[in-house]
N, C-alpha and C positions, 0 to 999 in steps of 0.2 A: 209093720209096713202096710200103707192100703196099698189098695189096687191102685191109684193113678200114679203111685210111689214103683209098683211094677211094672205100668207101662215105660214109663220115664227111663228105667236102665235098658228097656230092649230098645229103646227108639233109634238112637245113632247104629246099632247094627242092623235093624227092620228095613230106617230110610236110607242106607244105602243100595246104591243099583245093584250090587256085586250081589245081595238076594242072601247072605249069610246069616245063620240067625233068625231069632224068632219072625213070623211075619204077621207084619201089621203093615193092614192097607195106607198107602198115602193117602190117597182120596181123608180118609176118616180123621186122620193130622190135619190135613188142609182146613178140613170144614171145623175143626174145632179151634183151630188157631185164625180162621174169619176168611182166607185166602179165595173162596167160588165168588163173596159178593167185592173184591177189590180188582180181580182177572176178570170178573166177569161171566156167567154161565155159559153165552156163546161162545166165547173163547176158549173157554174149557173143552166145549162140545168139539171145535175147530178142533185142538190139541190134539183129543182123543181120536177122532177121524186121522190126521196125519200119522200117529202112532200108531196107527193099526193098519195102515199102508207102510210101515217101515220094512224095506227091503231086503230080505235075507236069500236072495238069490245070489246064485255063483256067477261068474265072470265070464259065460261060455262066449259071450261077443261081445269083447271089447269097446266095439265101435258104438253100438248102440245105447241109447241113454238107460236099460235098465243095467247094460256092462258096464257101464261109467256108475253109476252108481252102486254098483256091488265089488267094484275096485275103490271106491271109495272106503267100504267098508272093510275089505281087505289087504286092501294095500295102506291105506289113511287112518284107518282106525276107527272111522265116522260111521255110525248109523242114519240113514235118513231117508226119507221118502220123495217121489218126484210127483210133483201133485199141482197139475194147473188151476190157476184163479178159476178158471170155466168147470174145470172139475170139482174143483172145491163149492162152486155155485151151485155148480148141479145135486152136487149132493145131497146141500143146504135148502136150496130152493131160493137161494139168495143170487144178488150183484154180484160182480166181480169188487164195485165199489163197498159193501159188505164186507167180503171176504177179508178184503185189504184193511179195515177198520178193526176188525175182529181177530187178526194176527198183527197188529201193532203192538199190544199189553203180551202178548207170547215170546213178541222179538226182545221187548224194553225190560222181562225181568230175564233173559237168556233163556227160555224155556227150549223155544228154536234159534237155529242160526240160518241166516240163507245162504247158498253160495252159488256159483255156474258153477255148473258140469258140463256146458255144453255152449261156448261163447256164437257159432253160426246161428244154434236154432233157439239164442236166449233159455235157456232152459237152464231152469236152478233146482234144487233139491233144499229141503229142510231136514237140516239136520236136528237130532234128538237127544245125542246122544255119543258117545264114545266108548273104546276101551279102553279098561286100566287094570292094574293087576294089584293084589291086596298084597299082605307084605310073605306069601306063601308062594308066590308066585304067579297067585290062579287067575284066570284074566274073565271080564265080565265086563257087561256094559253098564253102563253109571250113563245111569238119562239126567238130562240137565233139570228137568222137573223135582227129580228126587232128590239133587244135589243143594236145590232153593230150598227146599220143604226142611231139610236133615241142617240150612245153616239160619233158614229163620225161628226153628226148633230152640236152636241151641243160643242164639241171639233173643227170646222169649224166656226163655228158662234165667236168663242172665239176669233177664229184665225185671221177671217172678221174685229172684232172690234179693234184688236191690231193692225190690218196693215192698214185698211178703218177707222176706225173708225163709223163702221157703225155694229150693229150685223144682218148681214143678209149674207149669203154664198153667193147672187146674185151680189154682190160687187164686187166678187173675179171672174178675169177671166174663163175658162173653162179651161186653159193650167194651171192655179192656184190653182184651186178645184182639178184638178186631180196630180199633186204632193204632196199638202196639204194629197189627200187620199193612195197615195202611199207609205209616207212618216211615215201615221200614221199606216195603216197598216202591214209595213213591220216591225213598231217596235212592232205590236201586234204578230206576226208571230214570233219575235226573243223572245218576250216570251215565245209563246206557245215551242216553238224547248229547252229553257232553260228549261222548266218546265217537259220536256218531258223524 
């Protein structure tokens, strides 16, 4: 067995959220399977800034939009962040018109989901993420990121084996891995734009 023969059996327990199993970064899936130049770097950059405002605060005041969003997470299930265009600009040093360009390729592969939290003061949250429970009972969050990553993994390896006869993505060139991911994502994206 080589090594890309060892990465290959930890990767379905690595990429999922639930954190079980050996770990290997997403990020380093992504970038070998072609995913930073088809989302995008800015988008990616966006992603990370909302993920790292994802809210793990308790529900002390209901009323208020961080209690609406951490009742989201504890009552809903939902992970997610509350993050204005204007903040998100600011951050960035970008538009709001930016902002909005650069969370389109986030919404279209389900990375985020938008929703209200708060229909008086327009206020949405993006969601990341959810809980689910493995078959032990244990519960953990499964970000939507890692859930694309662990099913275009396995959707690549499929692909490796029909054309290599080998299932391992490492088979497949880099100019191969990233049409294979451009290919697959853009039919996930003409979903999402149908569904929409």
């Amino acid at each position: 067995m080589n090594e890309h023969d060892d990465n290959e059996e930890h990767i379905s327990e690595a990429a999922t959220a639930a954190g079980f199993g050996t770990f290997v970064p997403h990020y380093t899936v992504e970038i070998k399977m072609g995913v930073p130049p088809v989302i995008g770097a800015e988008s990616l950059l966006l992603y990370d800034y909302i993920r790292a405002n994802a809210y793990f605060g308790s529900p002390k005041k209901a009323s208020t939009l961080l209690g609406k969003l951490a009742l989201l997470r504890t009552r809903d299930g939902k992970l997610g962040a509350w993050l204005s265009y204007a903040r998100l600009a600011e951050a960035f040093g970008w538009s709001a018109a930016t902002v909005a360009r650069h969370l389109v390729p986030l919404r279209e592969v389900g990375w985020i989901r938008s929703i209200e939290i708060d229909r008086s003061l327009r206020a949405h949250a993006y969601v990341i993420g959810e809980s689910v429970s493995n078959s032990q009972g244990t519960h953990a969050w499964q970000f939507y990121r890692e859930a694309m990553t662990e099913a275009l993994h396995r959707a690549m390896t499929r692909h490796a084996l029909d054309v290599r006869d080998h299932a391992s993505i490492y088979v497949l060139t880099p100019q191969e891995r990233l049409a294979f991911t451009r290919e697959w994502i853009e039919r996930r994206r003409a979903q999402s734009r149908a569904a929409a």
